[in-house]
C-alpha positions as CSV (number, residue, x, y, z in Angstrom):
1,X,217.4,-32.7,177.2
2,X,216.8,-32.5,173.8
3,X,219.2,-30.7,171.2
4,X,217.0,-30.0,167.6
5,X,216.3,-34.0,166.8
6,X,218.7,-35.5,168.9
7,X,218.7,-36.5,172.7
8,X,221.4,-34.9,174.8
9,X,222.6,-37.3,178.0
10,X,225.5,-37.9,179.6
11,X,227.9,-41.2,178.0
12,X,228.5,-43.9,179.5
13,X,230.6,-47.2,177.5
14,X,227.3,-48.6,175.5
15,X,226.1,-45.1,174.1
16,X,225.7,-45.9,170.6
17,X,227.7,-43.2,168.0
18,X,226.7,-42.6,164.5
19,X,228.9,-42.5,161.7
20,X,229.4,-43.0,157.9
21,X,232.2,-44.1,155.8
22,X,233.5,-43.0,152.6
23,X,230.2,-44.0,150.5
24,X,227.6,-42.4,152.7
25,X,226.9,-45.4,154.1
26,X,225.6,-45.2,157.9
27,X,227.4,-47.3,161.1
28,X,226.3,-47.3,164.4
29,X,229.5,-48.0,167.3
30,X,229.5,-47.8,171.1
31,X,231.2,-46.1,173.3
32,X,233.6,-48.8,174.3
33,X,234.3,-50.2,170.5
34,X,236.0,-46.9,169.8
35,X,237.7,-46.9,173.2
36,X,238.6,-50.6,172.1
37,X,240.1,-49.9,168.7
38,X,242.0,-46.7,170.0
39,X,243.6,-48.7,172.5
40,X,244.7,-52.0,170.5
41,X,246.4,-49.9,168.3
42,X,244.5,-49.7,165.4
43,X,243.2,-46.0,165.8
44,X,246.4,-44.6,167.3
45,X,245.7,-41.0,167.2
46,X,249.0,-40.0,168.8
47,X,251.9,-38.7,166.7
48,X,255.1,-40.7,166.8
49,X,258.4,-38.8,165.4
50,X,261.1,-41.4,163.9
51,X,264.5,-40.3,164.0
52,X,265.5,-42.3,160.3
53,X,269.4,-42.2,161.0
54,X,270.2,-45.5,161.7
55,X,267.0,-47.1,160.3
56,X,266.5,-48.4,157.0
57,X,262.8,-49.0,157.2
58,X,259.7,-48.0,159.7
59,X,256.7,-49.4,160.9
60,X,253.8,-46.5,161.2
61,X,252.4,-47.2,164.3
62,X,250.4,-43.3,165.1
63,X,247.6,-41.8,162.3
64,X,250.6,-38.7,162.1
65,X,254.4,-39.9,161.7
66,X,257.6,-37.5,161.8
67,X,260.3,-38.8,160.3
68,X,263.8,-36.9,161.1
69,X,267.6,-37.7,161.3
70,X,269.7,-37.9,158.8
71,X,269.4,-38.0,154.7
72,X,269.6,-41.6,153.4
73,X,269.2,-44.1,150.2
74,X,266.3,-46.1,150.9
75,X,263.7,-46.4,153.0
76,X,260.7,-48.5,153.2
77,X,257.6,-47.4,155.3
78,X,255.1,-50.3,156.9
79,X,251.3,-49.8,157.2
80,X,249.1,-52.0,158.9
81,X,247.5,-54.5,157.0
82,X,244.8,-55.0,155.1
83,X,241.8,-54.7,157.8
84,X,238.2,-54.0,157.6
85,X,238.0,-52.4,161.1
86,X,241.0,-49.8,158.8
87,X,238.3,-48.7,155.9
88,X,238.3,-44.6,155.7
89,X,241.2,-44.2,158.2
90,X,244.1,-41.7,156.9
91,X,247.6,-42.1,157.9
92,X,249.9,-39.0,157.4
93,X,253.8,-39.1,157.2
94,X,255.7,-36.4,157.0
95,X,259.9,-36.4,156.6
96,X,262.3,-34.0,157.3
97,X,265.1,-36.1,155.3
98,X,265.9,-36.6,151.9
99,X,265.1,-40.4,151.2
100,X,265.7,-41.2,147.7
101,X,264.5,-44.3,147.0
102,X,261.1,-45.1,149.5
103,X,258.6,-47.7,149.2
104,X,255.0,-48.7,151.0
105,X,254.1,-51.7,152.0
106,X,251.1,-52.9,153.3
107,X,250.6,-56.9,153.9
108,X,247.0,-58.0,151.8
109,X,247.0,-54.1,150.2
110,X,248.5,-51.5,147.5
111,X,249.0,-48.5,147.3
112,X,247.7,-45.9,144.7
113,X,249.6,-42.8,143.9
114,X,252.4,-43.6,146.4
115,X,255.8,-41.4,145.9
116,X,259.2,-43.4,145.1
117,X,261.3,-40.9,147.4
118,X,260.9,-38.4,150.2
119,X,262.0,-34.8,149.5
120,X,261.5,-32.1,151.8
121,X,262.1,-29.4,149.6
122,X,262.8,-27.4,152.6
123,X,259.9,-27.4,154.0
124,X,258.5,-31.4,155.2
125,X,255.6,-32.1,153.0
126,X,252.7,-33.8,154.3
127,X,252.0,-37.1,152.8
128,X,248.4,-38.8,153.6
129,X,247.3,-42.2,152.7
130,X,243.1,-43.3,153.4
131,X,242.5,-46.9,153.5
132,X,239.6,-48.6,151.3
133,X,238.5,-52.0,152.4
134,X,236.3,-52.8,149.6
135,X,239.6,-52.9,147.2
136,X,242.1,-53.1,149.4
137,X,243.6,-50.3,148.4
138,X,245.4,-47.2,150.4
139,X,244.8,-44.0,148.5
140,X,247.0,-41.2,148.5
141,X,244.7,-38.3,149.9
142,X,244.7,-34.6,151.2
């Protein structure tokens, strides 16, 4: 079956998928490299809620993290590391604690636009970061 210009068919583990990264630029992927990266970790898509109160620093390990408990001093939040098979990926964390001093780290990358505390302000604010390879940069983002 054919869908306007492309062929419709059933997947199987080497179908080939299109896609494009930040710049445009076009990628082609199978099936099962998707299936692989999800399931090493590296595209977790799951969301992981943190409870903060005994915890003076987290490792985001899910592409949405909740962290709750209790308000504290500082904090410091781990990303994964620089990585190529990272560029374009968003991470999102969200608090619903009061953390007044909070830093990012990421080993091989910097952040750009980074807050220096988590504040709810009653409601818990969204807080997304997208990866860049080609500066090793994460970029705050909407």
């Amino acid at each position: 079956m054919k869908i306007n210009s492309y062929n419709n068919s059933t997947p199987t583990t080497s179908t080939t998928l299109i896609g494009s990264d930040s710049t445009g630029e076009t990628f082609n992927f199978t099936v099962q490299s998707v299936f692989d990266l999800i399931y090493s970790g590296v595209l977790n898509v799951n969301a992981s809620v943190v409870a903060t109160n005994a915890l003076t620093s987290a490792t985001i390990t899910s592409t949405n993290t909740y962290f709750t408990g209790t308000t504290g001093a500082s904090f410091a939040i781990t990303f994964p590391s620089a990585n190529s098979n990272l560029n374009g990926i968003k991470y999102t964390v969200m608090s619903t604690v009061e953390r007044l001093v909070t830093t990012f780290i990421s080993s091989g990358a910097t952040f750009v636009g980074a807050p220096t505390s988590l504040s709810p302000s009653g409601v818990a604010t969204p807080i997304c970061f997208q990866y860049n390879h080609s500066d090793l940069k994460w970029y705050r983002s909407l």
